[in-house]
C-alpha positions in Angstrom: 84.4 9.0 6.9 85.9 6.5 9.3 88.2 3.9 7.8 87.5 0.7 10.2 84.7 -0.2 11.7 84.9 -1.1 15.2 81.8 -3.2 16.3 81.4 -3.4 20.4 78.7 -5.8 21.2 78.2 -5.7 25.2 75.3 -5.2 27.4 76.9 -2.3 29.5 76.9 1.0 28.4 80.0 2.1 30.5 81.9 -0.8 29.0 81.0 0.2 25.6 82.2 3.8 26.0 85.5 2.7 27.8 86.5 0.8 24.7 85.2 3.5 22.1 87.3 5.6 24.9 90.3 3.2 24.7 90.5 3.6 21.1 93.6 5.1 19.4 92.0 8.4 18.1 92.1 8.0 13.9 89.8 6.5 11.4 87.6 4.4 13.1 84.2 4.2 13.4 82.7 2.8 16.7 79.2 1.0 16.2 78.0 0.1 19.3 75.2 -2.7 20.2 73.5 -3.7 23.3 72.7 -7.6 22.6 73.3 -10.4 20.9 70.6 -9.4 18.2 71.4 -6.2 17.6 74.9 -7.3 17.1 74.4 -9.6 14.5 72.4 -7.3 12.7 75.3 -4.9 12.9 77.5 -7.4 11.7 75.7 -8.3 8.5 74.5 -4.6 8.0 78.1 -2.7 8.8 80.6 -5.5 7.9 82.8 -4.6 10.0 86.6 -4.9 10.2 86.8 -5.7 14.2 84.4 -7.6 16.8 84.6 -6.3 20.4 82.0 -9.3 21.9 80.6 -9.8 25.4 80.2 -13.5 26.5 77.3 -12.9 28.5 74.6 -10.8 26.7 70.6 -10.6 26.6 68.3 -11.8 23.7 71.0 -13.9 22.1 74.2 -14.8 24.4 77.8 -13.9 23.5 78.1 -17.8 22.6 75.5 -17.8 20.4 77.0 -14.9 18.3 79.9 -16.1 18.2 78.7 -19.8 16.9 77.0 -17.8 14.2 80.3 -16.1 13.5 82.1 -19.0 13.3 79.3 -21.2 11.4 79.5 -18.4 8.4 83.0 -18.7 6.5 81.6 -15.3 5.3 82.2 -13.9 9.1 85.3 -15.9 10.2 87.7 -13.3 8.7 86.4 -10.9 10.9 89.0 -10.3 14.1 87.3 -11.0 17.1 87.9 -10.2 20.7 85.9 -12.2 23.4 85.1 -10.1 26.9 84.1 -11.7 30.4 84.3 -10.9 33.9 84.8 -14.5 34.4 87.2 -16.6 32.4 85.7 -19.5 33.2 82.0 -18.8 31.5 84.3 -19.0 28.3 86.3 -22.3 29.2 83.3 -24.0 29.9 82.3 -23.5 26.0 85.2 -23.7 24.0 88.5 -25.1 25.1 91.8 -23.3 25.4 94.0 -22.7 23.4 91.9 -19.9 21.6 93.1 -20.7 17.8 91.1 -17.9 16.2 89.9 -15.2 18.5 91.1 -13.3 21.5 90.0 -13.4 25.0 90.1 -10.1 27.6 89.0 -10.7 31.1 87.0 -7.8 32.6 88.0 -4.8 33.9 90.8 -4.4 30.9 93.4 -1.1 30.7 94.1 0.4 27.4 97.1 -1.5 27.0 95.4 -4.6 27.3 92.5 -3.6 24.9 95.2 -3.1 22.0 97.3 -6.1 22.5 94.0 -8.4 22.3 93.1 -6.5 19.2 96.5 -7.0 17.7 96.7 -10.2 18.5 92.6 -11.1 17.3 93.9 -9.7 14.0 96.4 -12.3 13.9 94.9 -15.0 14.8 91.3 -14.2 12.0 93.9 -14.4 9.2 94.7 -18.0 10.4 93.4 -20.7 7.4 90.5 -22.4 8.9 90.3 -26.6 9.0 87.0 -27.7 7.0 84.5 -28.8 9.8 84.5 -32.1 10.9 81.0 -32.9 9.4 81.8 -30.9 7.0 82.4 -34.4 4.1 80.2 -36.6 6.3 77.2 -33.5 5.3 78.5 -33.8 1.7 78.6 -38.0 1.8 75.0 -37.8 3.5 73.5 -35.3 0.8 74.3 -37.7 -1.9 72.9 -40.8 -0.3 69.3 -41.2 0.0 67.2 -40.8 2.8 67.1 -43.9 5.5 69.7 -45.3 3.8 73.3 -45.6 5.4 76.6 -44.9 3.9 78.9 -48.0 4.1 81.8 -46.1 4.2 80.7 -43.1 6.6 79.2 -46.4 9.0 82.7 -47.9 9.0 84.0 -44.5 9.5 81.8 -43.5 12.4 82.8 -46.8 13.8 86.6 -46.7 13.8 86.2 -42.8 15.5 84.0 -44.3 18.0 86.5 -46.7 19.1 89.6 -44.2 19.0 87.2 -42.4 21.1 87.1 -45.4 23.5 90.4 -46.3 23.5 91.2 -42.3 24.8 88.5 -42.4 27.2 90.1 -45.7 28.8 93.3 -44.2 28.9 92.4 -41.1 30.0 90.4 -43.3 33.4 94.0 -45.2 34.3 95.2 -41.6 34.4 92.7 -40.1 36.5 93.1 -43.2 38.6 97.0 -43.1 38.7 96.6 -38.9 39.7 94.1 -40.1 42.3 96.0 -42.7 44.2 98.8 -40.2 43.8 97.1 -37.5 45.3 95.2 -39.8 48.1 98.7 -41.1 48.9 100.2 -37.5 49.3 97.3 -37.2 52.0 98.4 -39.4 54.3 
């Protein structure tokens, strides 16, 4: 009987048996899946110790899994390695730096493969920040319905205009690189 359970989640069969190929022979157990359905089922039937997860799947995408496995603090612990052909795709959803997964861009070598997983196994024993609406949920639950929290309004209300005053700042810089670059130009 295997010791870890390695779960690859990806859409390609070829891909899947490279990294069950890529493996260091030993006590693992490869479970393989073909979409993002099966792959949760997997994950809440196996349990297993490692997450091998294509961004771009059928049925339920790579970024829905992994919102799932990220929403469950019963998941989080899991290491998890993201896969894509195109960086990018995974950019566009969450922002760099990766705090508690890993990324490999498509077509990986071994090498590769096991310095992700390393470092995925790193990074899933991180401690996690409590969500930002995570208090705001508990504040709301205990204030009746159609009625407003003072406090969470007033709270709301200084974010939003932190969140203006970077959004200003952040247009005079855009406009400073722009002029910069328009007078390079010339």
């Amino acid at each position: 009987m295997a010791n870890h359970k390695i779960l690859v989640i990806d859409d390609s069969r070829v891909i899947r048996m490279r990294v069950r190929d890529m493996l260091p022979q030993g006590n693992f157990d490869v479970i393989e899946a073909k979409d993002g359905v099966e792959g949760m089922d997997a994950i809440r039937s196996q349990r297993p110790n490692l997450i091998m997860l294509d961004f771009l799947l059928p049925r339920m995408s790579g970024w829905e899994v992994f919102q799932e496995i990220q929403a469950n603090p019963g998941l989080q612990h899991i290491p998890l390695v993201l896969m894509s052909g195109r960086k990018e795709e995974v950019t566009e959803k969450i922002t760099e730096p990766f705090e508690y997964f890993e990324f490999i861009q498509k077509p990986f070598e071994q090498k590769e493969l096991i310095e992700a997983i390393k470092a995925a196994m790193v990074k899933a024993r991180k401690p996690r920040r409590a969500a930002p609406g995570a208090a705001a949920t508990a504040t709301a639950a205990a204030v009746p319905a159609g009625s407003i929290d003072p406090a969470e309004f007033k709270a709301l209300q200084a974010q939003v205009k932190q969140l203006q005053g970077e959004l200003a700042q952040m247009k005079g810089q855009m406009a400073k690189m722009l002029a910069f670059i328009k007078q390079k130009l010339r």
